[in-house]
Each structure stands twice: as structure tokens, then as C-alpha cells.
N, C-alpha and C positions, 0 to 999 in steps of 0.2 A: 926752727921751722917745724909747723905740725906734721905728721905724718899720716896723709890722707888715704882715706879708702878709694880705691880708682874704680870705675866702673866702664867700661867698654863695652860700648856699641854701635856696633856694625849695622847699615841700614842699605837697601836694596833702593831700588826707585819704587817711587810710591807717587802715583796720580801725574799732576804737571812738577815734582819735584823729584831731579835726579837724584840725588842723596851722593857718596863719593864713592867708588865701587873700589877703592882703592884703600883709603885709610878710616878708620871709625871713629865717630864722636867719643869724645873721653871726659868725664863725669870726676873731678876730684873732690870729693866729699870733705867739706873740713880742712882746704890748706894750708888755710889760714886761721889764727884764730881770732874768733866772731869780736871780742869785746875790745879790739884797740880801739883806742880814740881818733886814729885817722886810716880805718883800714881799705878807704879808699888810695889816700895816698901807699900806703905800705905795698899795696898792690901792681900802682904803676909803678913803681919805682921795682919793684923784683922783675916786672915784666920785661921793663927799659933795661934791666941790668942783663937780663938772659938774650938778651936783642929781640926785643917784640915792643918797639914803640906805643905808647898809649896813646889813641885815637880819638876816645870820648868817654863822655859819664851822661848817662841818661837811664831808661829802662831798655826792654824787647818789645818789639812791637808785637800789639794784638792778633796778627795776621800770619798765616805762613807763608815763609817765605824765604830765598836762599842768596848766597852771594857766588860768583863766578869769579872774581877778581882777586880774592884774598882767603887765607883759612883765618878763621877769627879766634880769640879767646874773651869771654865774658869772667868777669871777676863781680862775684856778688858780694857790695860792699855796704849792704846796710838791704834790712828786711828778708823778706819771703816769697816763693812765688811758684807759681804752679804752672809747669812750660809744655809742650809736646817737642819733639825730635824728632825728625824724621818725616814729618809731613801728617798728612790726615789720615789718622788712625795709625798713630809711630805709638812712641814710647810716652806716657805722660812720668813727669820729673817733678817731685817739689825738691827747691834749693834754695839755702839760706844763707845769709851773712857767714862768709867763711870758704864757700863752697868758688869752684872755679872749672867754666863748660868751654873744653876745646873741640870747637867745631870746623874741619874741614869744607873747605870751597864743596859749593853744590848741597851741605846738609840743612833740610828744613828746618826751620825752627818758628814757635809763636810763646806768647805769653797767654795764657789764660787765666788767670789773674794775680794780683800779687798785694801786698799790705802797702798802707797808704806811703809808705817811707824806702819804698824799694829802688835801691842805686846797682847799675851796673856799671864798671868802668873797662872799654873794651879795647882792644891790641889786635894791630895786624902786624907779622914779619915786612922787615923793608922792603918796597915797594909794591906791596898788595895793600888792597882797598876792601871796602863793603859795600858794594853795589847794592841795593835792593831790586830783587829780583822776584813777581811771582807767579809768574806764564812759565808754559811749557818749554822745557830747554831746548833749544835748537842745537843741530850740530855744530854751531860754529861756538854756542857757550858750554856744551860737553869738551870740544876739544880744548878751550881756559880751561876749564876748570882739569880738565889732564896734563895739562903744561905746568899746574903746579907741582910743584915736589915736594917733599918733607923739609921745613927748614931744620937749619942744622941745629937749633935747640928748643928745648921745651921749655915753654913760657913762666914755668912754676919751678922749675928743678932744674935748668941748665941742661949740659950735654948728657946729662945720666938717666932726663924722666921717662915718664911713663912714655911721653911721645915719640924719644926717642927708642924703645920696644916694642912699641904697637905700631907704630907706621914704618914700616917698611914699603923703600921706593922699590926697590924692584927694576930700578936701569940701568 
């Protein structure tokens, strides 16, 4: 397994997107490496092993926008792509084949562009979802999104990751 650079980021509310005022988006640069021949597959399959079920393969959408229902993880498994986090005027990201974006229920995210061959394959912990979300959060989708907790492993590294250091529940 590579041993990636992790990058943490904390995001406040920004516009109509809460962001999680709880846990931060987590950036693993490289956790894969880029050149397997199925590193789609290799992906779900580390995901599914850490208990983070594989949901789909597709790309991000062009839009910002958040989930309430689920924290999500993207696995970038082929190409390049230039994201924001955090909403309108957050962080801009470029992430490539290899790299893998843990995002907490409530964090904005969009693509702003990416190469014509760009795959993500994405995981939510059992039983959360990915709602698309891009109106202003209501109080009753602030308190979803605070009923989620930290699941009990990181999507990349099992009960030791990064996720497990950076999010602290706090209950």
C-alpha cells in the first residue's frame, strides 16, 4: 500500500452549503498507485474490505453541491480533475488517478473540469447514501447531517487511518 500525503481540511459554512462543523474533508494524495490495470477495481474492493460498500463509478458533478444522508469517499480511478470543496470560493483541488477525497455529510463539492477519461468510484459506510443536495440546509437537514458519526473505519487504511485521527466524535 502507497503511503499517502493526507491533507485536512476543515471548512466553515459557505453560502447555501453547510460544510460539517464537526469533521474535515480529508485529501489522500497518492493512495493508490496510479498505474494498476484495474485500479478501479482495487479500490472497491479495499473500500468493501474497510466497511465502506462501493455505490458507483461515474465522475462529480459540475455543480455544487452536498449530501445530508451519507459521508462519502471518492476514489479517483483513472484521469485528472480540477474540484472545489467547500462550496463557492472553498479550496480548489486538482486530483489524479491514485488520489482518494473523504468527504463528510454536509461538505460542498463540484468538478470544474477534468480529462476526457476521468473515473471516480464512490463508497458510503452502511446505511448512508448520497442524496444530492443544493439549496440552503434547513434545520432539519443540519440535524442529518449531525446524527452522523464517525464510522468506525477509514475507507483507505482500516481502523488506524487518517479518518480515524482527524474526526473525532466528541459523544
Amino acid at each position: 500500500m502507497a503511503v499517502p500525503t493526507i491533507l485536512v481540511l476543515p471548512f466553515e459554512e459557505r453560502g447555501p452549503i453547510p460544510n460539517n462543523p464537526r469533521f474535515p474533508a480529508l485529501v489522500y494524495q497518492q493512495a493508490f498507485r496510479p498505474d494498476q490495470a484495474d485500479l478501479a477495481g482495487t479500490m472497491e474492493r479495499r473500500f468493501e474490505d474497510n466497511g465502506w460498500p462501493p455505490a458507483w463509478r461515474n465522475g462529480i458533478y459540475d455543480f455544487h453541491h452536498y449530501h445530508s444522508k451519507g459521508h462519502e469517499v471518492l476514489g479517483i480511478a483513472k484521469g485528472s480533475a480540477e474540484l472545489v470543496l467547500g462550496g463557492g470560493g472553498g479550496r480548489e483541488l486538482g486530483v489524479s488517478a491514485g488520489d482518494v477525497v473523504l468527504l463528510p455529510a454536509g461538505t460542498g463539492h463540484r468538478r470544474l473540469n477534468a480529462s476526457g477519461d476521468f473515473l471516480v468510484v464512490g463508497a458510503y459506510p452502511p446505511g448512508q447514501s448520497g442524496d444530492i443536495l443544493r439549496d440552503v440546509a434547513t434545520v432539519e437537514i443540519r440535524a442529518a447531517i449531525g446524527r452522523l458519526g464517525r464510522p468506525t473505519t477509514d475507507p483507505v487504511s482500516g481502523r488506524q487511518g487518517p479518518m480515524v485521527e482527524h474526526w473525532s466524535d466528541g459523544r
